[in-house]
C-alpha positions in Angstrom: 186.7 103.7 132.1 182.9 102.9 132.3 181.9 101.8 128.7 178.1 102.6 129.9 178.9 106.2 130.0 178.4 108.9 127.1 180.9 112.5 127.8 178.6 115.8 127.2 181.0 118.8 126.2 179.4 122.2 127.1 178.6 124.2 124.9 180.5 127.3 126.4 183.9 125.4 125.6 185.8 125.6 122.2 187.9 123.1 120.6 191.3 125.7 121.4 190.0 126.3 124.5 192.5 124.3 127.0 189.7 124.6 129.6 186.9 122.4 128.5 183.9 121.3 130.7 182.5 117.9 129.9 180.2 116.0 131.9 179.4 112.0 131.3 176.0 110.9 131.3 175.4 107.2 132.3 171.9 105.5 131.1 169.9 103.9 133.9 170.3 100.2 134.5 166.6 99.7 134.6 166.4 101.7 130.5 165.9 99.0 128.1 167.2 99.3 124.6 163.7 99.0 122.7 163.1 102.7 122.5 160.8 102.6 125.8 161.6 104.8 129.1 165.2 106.0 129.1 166.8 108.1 131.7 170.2 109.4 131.8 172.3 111.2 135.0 175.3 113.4 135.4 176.9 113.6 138.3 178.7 116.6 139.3 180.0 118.1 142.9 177.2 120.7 142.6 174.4 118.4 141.2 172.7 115.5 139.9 171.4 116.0 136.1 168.6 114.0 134.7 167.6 113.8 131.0 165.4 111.6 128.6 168.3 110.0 126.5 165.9 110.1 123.7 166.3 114.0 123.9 170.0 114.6 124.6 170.1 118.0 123.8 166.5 118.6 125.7 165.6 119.6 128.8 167.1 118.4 132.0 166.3 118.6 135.4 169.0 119.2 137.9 169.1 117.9 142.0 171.1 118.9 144.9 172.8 115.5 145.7 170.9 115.7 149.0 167.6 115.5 147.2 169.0 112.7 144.8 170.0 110.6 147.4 166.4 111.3 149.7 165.0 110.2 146.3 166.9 107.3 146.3 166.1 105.9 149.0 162.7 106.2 149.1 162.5 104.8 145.4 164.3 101.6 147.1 162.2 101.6 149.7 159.3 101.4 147.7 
């Protein structure tokens, strides 16, 4: 298992529910540790979530993985 990678339990699950949903945010490589810039993602089948790790339990914004990967690329390319 990836030790860079923090599980997210929703918030619609119970700890007697058998049926938990739990995603796993992973911090960017390019996030450094001094409290600057961070970014987190989840990946699931449906999307890509992406969060300021300084705000866990802020905002996110979500992506088709279509979009994530056109972003991708053109972020490399840059």
């Amino acid at each position: 298992m990836r030790s860079d990678v923090t599980w997210f339990k929703s918030s619609y699950s119970t700890n007697e529910d058998a049926n938990c949903v739990e995603i796993a945010w992973r911090k960017s490589s390019y996030s450094g540790n001094e409290g600057g810039a961070c970014v987190e993602i989840a990946e699931t089948t449906e999307a890509v979530l992406v969060r300021d790790s300084k705000d866990a339990s802020g905002p996110h914004l979500a992506f088709s993985p279509d979009a994530w990967a056109s972003f991708l690329a053109f972020a490399v390319a840059r």
